[in-house]
Residue frames as qw, qx, qy, qz and C-alpha x, y, z in Angstrom:
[[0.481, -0.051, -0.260, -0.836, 171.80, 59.73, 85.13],
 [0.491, -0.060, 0.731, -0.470, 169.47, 58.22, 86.98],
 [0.145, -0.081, -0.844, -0.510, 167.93, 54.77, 84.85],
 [0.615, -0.227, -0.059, -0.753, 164.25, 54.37, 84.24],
 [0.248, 0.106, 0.899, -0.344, 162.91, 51.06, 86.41],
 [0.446, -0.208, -0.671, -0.555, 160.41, 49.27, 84.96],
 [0.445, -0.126, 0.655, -0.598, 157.53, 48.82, 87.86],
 [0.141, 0.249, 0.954, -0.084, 155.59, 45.31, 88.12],
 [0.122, 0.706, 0.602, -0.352, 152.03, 45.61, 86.55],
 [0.221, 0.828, -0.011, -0.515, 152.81, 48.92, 84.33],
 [0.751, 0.549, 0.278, 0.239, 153.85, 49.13, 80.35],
 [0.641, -0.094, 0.105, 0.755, 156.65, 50.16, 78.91],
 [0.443, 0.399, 0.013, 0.803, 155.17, 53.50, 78.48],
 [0.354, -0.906, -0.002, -0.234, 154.18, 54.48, 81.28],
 [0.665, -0.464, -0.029, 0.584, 157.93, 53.53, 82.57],
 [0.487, 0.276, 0.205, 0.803, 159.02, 55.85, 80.15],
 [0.277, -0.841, -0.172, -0.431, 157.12, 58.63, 81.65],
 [0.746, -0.646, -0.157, 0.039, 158.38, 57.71, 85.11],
 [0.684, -0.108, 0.026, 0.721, 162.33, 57.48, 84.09],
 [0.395, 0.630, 0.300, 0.598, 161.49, 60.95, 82.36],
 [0.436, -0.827, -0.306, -0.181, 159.97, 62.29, 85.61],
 [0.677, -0.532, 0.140, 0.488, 163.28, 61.08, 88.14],
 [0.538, 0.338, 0.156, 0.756, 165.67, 63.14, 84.87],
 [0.116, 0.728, 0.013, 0.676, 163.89, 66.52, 85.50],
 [0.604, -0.754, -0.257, 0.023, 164.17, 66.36, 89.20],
 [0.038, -0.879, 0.381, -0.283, 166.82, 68.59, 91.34],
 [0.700, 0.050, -0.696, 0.150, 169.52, 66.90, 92.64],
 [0.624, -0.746, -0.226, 0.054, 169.28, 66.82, 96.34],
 [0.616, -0.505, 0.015, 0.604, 171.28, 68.91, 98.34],
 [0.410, 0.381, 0.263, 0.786, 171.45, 71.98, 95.69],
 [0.203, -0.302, -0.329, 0.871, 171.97, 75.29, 96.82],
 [0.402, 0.082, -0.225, -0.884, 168.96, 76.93, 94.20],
 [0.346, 0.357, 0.830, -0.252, 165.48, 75.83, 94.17],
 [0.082, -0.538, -0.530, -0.650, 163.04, 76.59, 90.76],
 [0.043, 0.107, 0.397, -0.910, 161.39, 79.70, 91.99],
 [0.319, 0.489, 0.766, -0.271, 157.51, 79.35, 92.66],
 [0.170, 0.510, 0.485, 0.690, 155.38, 80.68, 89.63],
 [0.106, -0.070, 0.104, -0.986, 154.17, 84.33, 89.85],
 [0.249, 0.517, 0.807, -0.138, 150.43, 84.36, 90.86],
 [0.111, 0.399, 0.502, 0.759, 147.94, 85.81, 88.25],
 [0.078, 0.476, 0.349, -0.803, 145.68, 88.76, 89.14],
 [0.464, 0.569, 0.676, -0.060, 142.64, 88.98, 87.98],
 [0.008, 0.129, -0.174, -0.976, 141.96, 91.55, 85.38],
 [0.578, 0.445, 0.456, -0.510, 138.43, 92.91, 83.90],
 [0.490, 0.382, 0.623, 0.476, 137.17, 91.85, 80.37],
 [0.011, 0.460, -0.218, -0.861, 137.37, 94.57, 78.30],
 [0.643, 0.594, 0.378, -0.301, 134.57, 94.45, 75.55],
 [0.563, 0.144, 0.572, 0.579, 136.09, 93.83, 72.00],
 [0.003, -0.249, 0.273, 0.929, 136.79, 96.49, 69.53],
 [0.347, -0.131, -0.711, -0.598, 133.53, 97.08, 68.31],
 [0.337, -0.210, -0.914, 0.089, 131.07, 95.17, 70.63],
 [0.280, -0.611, -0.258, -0.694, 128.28, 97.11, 72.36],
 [0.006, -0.420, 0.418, -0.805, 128.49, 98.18, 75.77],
 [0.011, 0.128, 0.748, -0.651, 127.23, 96.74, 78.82],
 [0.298, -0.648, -0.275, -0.645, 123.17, 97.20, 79.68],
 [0.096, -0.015, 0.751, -0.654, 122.27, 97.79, 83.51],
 [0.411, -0.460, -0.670, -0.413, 119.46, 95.92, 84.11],
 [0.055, 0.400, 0.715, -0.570, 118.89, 98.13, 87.76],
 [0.039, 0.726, 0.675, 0.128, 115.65, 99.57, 88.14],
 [0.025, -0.695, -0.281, -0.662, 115.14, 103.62, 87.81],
 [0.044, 0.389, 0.519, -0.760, 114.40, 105.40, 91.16],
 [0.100, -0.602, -0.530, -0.588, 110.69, 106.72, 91.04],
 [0.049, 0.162, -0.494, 0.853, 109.56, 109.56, 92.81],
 [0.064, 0.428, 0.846, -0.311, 106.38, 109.21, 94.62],
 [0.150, -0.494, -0.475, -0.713, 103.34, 110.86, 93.87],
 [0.196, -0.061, 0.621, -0.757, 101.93, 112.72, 97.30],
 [0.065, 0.360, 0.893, -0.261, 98.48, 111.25, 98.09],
 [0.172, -0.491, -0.402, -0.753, 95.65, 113.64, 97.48],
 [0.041, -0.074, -0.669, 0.738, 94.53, 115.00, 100.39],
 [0.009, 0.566, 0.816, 0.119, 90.39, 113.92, 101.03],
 [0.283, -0.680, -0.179, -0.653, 87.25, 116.59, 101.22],
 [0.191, -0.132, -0.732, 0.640, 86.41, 117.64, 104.39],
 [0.235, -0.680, -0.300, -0.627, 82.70, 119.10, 105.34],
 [0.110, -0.146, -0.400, 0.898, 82.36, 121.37, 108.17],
 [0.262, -0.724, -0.509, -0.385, 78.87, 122.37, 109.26],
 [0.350, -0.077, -0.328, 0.874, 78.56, 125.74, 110.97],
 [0.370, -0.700, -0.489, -0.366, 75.78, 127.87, 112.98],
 [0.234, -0.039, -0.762, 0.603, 76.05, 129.72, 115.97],
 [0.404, -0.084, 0.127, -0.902, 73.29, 131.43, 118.49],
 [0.414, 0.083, -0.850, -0.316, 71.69, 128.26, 119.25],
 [0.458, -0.394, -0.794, -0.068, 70.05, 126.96, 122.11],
 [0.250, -0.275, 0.483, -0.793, 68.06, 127.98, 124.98],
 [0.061, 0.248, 0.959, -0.123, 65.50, 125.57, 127.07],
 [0.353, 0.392, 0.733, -0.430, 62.75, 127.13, 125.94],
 [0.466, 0.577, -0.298, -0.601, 63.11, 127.42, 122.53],
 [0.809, -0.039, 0.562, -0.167, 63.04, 124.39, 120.17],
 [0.535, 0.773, -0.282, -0.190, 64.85, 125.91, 116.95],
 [0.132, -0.623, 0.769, 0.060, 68.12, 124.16, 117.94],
 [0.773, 0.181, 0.460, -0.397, 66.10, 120.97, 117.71],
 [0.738, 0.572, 0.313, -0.177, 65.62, 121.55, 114.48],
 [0.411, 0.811, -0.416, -0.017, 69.31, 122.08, 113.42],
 [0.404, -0.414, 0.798, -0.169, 70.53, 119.53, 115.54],
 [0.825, 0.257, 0.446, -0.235, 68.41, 117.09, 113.41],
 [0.730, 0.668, -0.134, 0.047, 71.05, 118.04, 110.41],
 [0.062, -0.663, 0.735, -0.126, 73.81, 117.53, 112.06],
 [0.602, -0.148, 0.781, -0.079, 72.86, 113.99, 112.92],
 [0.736, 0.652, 0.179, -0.037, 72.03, 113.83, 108.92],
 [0.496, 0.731, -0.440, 0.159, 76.02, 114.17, 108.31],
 [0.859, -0.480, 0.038, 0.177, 77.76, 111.53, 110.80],
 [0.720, 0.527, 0.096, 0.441, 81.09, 112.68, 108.48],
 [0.144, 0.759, 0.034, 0.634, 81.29, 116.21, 109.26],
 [0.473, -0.210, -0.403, 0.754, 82.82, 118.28, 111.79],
 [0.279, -0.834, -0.475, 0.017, 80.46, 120.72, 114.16],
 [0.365, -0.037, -0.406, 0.837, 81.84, 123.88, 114.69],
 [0.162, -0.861, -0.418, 0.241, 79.78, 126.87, 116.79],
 [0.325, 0.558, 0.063, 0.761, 80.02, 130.07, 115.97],
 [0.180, -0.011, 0.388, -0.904, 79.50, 131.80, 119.76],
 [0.568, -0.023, 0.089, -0.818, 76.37, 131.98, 121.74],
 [0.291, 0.100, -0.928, -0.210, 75.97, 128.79, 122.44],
 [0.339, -0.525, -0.761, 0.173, 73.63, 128.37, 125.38],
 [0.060, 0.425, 0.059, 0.901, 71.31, 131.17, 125.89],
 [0.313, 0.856, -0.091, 0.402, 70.99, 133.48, 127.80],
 [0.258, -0.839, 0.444, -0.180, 73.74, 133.58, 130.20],
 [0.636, 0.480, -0.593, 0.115, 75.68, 130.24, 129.62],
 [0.564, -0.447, 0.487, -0.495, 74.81, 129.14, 132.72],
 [0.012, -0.160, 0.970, 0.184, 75.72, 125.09, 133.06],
 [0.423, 0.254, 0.760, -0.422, 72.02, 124.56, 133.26],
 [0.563, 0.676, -0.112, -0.463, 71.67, 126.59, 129.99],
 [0.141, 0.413, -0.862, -0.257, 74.77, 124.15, 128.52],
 [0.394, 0.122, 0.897, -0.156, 72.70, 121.06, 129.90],
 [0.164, 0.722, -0.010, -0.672, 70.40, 122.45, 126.91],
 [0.259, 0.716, -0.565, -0.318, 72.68, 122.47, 124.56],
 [0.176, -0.280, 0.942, 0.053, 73.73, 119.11, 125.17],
 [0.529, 0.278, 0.774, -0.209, 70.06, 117.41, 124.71],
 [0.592, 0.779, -0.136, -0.154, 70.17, 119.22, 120.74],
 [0.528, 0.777, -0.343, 0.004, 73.26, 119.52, 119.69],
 [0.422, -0.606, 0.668, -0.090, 75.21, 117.07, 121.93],
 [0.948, 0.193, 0.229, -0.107, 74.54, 114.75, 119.67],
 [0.667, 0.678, -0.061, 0.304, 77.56, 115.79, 117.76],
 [0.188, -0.931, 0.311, -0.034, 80.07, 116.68, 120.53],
 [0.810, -0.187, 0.426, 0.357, 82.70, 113.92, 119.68],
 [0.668, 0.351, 0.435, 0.491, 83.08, 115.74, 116.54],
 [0.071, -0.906, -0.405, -0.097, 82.36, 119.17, 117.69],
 [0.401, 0.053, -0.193, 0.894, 84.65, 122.59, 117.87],
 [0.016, 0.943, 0.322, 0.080, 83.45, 125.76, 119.49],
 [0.223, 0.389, -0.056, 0.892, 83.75, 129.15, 119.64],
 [0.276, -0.291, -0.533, 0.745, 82.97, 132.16, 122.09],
 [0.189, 0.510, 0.335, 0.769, 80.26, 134.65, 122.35],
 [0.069, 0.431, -0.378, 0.816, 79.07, 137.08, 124.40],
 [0.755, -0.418, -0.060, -0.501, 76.49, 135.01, 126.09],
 [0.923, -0.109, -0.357, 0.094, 78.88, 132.74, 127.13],
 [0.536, 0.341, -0.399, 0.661, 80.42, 134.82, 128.82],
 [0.414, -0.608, -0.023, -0.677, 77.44, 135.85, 131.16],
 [0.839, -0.507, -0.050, -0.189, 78.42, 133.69, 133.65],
 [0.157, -0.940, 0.303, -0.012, 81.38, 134.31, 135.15],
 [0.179, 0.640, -0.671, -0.329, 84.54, 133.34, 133.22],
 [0.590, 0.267, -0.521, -0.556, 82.55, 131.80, 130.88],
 [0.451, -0.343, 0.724, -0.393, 82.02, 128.57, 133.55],
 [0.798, 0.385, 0.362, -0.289, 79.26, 126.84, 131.47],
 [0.661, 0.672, -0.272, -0.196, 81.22, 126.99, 128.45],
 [0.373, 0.612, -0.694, 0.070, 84.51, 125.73, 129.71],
 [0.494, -0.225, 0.770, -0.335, 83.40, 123.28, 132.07],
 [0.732, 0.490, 0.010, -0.474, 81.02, 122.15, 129.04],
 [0.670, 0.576, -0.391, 0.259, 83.99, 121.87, 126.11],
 [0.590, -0.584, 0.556, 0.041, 86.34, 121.10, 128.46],
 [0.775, -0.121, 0.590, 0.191, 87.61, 117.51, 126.45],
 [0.531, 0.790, 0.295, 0.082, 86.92, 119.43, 123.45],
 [0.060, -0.990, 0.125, -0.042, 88.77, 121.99, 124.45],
 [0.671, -0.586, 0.426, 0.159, 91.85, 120.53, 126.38],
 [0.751, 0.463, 0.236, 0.407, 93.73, 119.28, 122.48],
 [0.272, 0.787, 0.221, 0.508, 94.05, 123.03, 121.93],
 [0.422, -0.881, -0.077, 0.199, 95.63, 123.89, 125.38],
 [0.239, -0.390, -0.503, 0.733, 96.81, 126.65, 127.00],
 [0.066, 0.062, -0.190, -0.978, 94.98, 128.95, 124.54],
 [0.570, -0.297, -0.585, -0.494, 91.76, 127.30, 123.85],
 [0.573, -0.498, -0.638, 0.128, 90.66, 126.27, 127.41],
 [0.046, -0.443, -0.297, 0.845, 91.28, 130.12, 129.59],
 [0.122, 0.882, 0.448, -0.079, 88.53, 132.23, 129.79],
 [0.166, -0.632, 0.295, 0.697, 91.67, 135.24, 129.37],
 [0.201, -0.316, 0.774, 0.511, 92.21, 133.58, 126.06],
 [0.705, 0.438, 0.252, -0.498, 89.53, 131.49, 123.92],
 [0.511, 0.763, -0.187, -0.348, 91.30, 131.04, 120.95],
 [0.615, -0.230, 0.732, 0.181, 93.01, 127.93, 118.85],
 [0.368, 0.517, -0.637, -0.439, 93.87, 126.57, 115.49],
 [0.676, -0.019, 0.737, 0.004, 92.98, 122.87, 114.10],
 [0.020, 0.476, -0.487, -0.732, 92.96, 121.12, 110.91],
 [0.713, 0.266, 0.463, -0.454, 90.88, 120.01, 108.65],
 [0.767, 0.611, 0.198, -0.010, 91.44, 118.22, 105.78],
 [0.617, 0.306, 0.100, 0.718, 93.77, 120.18, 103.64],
 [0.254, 0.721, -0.016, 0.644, 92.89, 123.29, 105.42],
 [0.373, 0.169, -0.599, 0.688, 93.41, 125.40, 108.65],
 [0.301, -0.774, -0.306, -0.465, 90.53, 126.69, 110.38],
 [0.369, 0.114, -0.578, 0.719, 91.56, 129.42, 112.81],
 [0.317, -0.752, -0.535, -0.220, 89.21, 130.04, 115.92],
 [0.350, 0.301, -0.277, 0.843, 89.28, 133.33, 117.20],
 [0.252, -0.744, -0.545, 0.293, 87.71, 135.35, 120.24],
 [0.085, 0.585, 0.417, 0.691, 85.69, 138.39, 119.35],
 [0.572, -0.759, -0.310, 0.001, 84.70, 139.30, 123.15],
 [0.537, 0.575, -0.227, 0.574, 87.61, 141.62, 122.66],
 [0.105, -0.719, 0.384, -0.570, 87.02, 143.12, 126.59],
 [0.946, -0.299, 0.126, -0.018, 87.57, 139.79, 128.19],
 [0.952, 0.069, 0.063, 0.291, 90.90, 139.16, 126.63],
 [0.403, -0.443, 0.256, 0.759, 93.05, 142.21, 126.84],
 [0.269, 0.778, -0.012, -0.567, 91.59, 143.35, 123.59],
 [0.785, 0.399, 0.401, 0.252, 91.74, 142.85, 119.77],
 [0.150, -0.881, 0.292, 0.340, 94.41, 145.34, 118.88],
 [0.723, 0.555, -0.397, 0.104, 97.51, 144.98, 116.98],
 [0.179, -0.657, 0.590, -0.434, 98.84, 145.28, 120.62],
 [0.776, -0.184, 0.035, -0.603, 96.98, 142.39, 121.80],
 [0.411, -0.339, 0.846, -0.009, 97.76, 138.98, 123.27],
 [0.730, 0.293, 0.608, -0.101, 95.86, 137.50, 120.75],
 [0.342, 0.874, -0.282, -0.200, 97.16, 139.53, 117.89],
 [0.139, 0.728, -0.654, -0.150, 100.18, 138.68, 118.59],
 [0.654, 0.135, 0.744, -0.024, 99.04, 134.54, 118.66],
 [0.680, 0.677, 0.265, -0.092, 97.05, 134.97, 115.50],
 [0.391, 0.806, -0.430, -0.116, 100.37, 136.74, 113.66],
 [0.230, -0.424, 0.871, 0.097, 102.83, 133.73, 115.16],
 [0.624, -0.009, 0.751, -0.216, 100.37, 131.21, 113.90],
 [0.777, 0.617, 0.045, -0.113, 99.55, 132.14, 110.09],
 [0.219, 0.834, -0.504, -0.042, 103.71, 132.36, 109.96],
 [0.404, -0.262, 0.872, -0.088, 104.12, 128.90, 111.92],
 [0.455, 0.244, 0.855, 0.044, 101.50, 126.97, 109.68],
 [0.338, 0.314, -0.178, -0.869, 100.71, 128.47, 106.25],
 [0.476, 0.222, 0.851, 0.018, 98.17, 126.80, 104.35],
 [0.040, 0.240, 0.597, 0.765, 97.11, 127.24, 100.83],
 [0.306, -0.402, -0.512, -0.695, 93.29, 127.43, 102.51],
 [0.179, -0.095, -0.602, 0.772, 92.48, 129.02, 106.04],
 [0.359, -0.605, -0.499, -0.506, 89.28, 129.99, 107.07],
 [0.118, -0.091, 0.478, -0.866, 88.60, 132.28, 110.73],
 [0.270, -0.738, -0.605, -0.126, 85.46, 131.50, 113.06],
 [0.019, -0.253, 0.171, -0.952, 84.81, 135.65, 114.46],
 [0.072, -0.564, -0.788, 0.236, 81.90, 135.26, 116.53],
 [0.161, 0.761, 0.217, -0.590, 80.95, 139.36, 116.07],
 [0.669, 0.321, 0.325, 0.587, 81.32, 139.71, 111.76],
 [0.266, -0.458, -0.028, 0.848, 83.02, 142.49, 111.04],
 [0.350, 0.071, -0.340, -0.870, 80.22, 143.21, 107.74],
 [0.092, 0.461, 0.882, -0.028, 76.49, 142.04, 107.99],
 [0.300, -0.325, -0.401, -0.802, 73.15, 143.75, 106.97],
 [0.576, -0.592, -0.472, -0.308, 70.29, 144.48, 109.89],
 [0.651, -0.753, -0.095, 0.012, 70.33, 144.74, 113.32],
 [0.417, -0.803, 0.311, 0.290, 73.84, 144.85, 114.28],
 [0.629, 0.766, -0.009, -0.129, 75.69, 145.83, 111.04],
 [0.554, 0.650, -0.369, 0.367, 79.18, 146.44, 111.10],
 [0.625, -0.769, -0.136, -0.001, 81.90, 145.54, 113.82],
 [0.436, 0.798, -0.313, 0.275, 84.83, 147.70, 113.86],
 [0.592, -0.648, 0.462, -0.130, 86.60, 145.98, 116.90],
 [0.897, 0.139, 0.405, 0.106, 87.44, 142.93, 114.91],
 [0.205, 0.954, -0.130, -0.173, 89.32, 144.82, 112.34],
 [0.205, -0.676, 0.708, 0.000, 92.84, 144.15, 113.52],
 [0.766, 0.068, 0.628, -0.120, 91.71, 140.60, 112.89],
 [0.689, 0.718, 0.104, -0.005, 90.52, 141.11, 109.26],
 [0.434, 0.855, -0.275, -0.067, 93.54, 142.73, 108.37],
 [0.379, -0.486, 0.787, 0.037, 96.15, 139.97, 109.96],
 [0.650, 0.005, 0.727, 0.222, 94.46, 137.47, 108.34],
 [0.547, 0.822, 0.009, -0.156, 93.77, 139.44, 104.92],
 [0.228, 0.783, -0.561, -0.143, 97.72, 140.02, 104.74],
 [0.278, -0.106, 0.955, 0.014, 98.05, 135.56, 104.97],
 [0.070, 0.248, -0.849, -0.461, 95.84, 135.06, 102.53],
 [0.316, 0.019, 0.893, -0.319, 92.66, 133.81, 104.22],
 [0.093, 0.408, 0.837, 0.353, 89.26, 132.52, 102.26],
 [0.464, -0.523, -0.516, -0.494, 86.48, 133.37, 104.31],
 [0.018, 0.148, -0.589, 0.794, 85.53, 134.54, 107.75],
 [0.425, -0.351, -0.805, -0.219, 82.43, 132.86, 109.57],
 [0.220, -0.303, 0.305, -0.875, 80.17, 134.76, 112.13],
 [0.192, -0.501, -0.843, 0.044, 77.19, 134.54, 114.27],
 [0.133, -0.211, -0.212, 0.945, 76.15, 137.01, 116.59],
 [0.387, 0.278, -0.047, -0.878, 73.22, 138.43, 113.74],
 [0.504, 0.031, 0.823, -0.260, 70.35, 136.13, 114.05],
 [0.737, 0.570, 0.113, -0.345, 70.44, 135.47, 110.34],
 [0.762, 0.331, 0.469, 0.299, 71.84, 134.10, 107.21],
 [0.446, 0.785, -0.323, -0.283, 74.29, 136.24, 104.87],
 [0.831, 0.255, 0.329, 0.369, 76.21, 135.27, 102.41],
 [0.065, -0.888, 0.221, 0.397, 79.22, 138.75, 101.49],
 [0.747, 0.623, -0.139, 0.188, 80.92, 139.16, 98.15],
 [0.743, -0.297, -0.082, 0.594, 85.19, 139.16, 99.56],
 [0.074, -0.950, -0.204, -0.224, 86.12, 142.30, 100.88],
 [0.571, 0.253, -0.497, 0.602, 89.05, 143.97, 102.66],
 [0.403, -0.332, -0.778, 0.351, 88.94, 144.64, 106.09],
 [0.003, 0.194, 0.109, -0.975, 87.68, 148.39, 105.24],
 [0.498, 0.479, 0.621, -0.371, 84.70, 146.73, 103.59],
 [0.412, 0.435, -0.559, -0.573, 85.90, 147.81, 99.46],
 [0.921, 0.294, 0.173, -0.187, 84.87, 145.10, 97.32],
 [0.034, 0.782, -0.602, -0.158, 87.82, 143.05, 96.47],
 [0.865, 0.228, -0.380, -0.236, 88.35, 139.50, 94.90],
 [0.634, 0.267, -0.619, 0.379, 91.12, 138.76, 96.70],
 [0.332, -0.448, 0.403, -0.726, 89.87, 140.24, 99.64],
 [0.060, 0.179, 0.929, -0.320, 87.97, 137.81, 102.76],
 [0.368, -0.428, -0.684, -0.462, 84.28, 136.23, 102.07],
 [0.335, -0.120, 0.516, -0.779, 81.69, 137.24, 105.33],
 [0.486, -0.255, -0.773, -0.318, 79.46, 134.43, 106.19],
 [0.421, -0.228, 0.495, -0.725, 76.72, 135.12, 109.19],
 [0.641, -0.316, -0.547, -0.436, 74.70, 132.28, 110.42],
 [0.215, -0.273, 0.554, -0.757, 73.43, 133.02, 113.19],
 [0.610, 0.044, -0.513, -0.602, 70.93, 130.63, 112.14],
 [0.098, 0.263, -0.905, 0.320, 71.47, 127.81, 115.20],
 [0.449, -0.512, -0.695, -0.229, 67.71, 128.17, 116.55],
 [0.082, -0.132, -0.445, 0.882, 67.65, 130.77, 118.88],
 [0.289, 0.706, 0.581, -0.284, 65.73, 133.22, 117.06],
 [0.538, 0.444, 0.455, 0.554, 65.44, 135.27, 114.37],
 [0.079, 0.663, 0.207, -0.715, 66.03, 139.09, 113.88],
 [0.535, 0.787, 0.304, 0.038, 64.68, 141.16, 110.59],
 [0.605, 0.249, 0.287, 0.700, 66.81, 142.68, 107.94],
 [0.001, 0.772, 0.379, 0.510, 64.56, 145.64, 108.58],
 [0.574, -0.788, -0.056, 0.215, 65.91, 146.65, 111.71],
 [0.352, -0.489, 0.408, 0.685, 69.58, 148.35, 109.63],
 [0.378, 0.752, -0.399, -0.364, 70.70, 149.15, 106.63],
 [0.974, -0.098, 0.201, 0.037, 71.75, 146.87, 104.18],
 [0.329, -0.643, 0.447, 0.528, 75.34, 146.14, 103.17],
 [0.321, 0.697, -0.371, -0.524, 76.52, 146.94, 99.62],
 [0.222, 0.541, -0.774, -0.241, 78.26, 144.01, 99.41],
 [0.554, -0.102, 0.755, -0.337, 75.57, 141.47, 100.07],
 [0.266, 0.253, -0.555, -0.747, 74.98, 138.84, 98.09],
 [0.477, -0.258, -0.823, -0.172, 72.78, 136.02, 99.40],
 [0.306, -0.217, 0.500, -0.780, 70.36, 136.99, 103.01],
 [0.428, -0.440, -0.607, -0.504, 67.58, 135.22, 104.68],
 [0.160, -0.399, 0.466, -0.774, 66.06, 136.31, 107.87],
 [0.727, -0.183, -0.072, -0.658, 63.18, 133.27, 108.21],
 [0.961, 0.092, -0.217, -0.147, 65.02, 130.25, 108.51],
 [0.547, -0.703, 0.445, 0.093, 66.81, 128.26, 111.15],
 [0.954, 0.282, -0.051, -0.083, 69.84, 126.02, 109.76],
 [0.629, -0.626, 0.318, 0.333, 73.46, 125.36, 109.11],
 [0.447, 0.750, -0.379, -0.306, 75.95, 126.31, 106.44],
 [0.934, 0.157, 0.303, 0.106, 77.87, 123.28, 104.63],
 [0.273, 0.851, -0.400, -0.204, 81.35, 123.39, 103.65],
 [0.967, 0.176, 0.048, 0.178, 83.22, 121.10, 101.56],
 [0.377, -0.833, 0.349, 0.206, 86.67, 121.87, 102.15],
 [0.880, 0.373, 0.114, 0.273, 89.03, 120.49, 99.15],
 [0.769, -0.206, 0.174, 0.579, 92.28, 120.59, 98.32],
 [0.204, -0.024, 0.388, 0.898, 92.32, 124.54, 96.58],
 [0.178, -0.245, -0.328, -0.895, 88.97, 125.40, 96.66],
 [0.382, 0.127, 0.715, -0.571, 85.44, 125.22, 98.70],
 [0.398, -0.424, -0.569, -0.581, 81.63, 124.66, 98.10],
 [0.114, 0.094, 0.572, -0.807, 79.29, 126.08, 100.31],
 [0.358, -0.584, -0.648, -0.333, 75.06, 124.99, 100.34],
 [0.353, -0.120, 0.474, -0.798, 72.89, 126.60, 103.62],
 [0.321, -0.084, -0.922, -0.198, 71.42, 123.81, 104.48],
 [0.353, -0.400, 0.036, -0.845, 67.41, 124.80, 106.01],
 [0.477, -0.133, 0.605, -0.624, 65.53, 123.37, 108.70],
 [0.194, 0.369, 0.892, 0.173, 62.68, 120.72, 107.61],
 [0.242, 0.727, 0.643, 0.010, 59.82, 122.03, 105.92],
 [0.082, -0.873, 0.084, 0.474, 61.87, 125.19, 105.04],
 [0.769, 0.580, 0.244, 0.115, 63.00, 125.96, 101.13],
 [0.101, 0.943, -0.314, 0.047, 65.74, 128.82, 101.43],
 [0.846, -0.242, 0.147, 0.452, 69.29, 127.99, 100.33],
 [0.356, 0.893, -0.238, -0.141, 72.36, 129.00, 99.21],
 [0.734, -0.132, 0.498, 0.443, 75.49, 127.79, 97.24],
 [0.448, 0.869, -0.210, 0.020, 78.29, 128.02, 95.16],
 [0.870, -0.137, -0.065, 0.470, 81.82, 126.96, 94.94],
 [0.142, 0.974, -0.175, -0.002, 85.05, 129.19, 95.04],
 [0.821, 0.423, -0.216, 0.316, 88.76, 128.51, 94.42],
 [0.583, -0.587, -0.117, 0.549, 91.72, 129.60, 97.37],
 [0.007, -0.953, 0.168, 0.252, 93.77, 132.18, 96.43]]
């Protein structure tokens, strides 16, 4: 047994530690070695009998809230200019009274044969507003052969909305506004192959309410298919009405009859029907004016004026409109009212 050694400098108990140390050692040269200690693996704490569970302190997902989607106003008029009239003038002066709003034409834009000299016209009224400005076709623009003045005119306008919106075959496009769709359609039904169900446009106008529904859609018709006076009722358009009747639409917007109605929603036979489509004419741009006395009126009218140039106002909202007719200067006739989508 190995003795304990006393070391210079240290007390007798720390030798006694030291001799204790050299006792538990192995002797050299043995054939077993102390095997190394197991290692320890972790485990989890386990809450005590009794103790209250864990809190998580993450945070919740939250789902978003979508945005509300803003007003839009649309001002609309067609039958508008010619160089020697001076009504447009006076509707062009309210357009530059809404820097906001978006211009569309209802047809008949430069009168009478849409000649680029007749567009040049146009431009010194209502060009104030062509950065913001959509049109539509009517049958004066089409007096000059395939429709030159017009599409050379709207060209940049136009060119968004190709291949359909910029041929003279064609005419017709789709933009949006706001929360809704406004679809623009061409009424000049023997320029384009016709307004059939057969029709190349038909069969646009059916792929397009199915590609982009929208709670709230509104058609520009340059010819309306119900009005009161001169040129009452147009049964070419039909096929129209009733594509966009079965999608749901608001409200169909005219020119063409150089006045101001205001139709209760109808179906595209002309019954009276809530759910049916609203007829708005304003033909009101500043051409000129024809009399109510020249037809019959329609059953289903509910607002008219034949004296006064101007432009209709729509507020476009998320589920519902408001419409004002908004009159020349020194002129008193309006109308308004709001209405809800379908």
């Amino acid at each position: 047994m190995a003795r304990s050694r006393r070391v210079a400098g240290l007390g007798p108990a720390v030798a006694i530690v030291l001799a204790l140390s050299a006792c538990a050692q192995t002797p050299s040269g043995s054939a077993t070695s102390a095997p190394a200690p197991a290692p320890v693996s972790a485990s989890p704490t386990l809450p005590s009998t009794g103790s209250a569970a864990p809190v998580s302190t993450e945070t919740p997902p939250t789902t978003a809230t979508p945005s509300p989607i803003a007003d839009a106003v649309l001002l609309a008029a067609g039958d508008i200019a010619a160089c020697s009239k001076d009504g447009d003038s006076a509707t062009a002066a309210i357009l530059k009274q809404h820097p906001e709003a978006r211009v569309q034409t209802l047809g008949d834009n430069a009168y009478d044969k849409g000649t680029p000299r007749q567009f040049g016209c146009f431009d010194d009224t209502w060009g104030v507003a062509f950065d913001r400005l959509q049109p539509a076709l009517g049958g004066h623009d089409y007096m000059t052969a395939g429709g030159a003045g017009y599409f050379g005119y709207f060209a940049k306008r136009l060119a968004p909305f190709a291949p359909t919106a910029n041929e003279p075959t064609m005419g017709w496009y789709a933009y949006d506004l706001g929360a809704w769709r406004i679809i623009v359609l061409n009424s000049i039904c023997d320029r384009i192959g016709g307004c059939d169900a057969a029709s190349p446009e038909l069969t646009w106008l059916h792929t397009e309410l199915a590609r982009t529904p929208a709670r709230c859609s509104l058609a520009v018709i340059h010819n309306p298919r119900f009005s009161s006076g001169r040129k009452e009722n147009e049964p070419r358009v039909q096929p129209l009405w009733e594509e966009l009747q079965s999608a749901g639409v608001e409200m169909v917007l005219s020119g063409d009859n150089h006045t101001y109605e205001r139709l209760a929603p109808m179906t595209p036979t002309g019954r009276s029907d809530p759910s049916g489509i609203r007829q708005f004419v304003v033909g009101t741009g500043g051409r000129s004016h024809y009399s109510f006395s020249e037809g019959a009126i329609h059953p289903n009218t509910e607002a008219r004026d034949d004296q006064t140039f101007g432009v209709l106002k729509l507020t476009l909202r998320d589920g519902s409109y408001t419409w004002k007719f908004l009159p020349e200067a020194g002129k008193t006739f309006t109308d308004e009212g709001q209405q809800d989508c379908h």
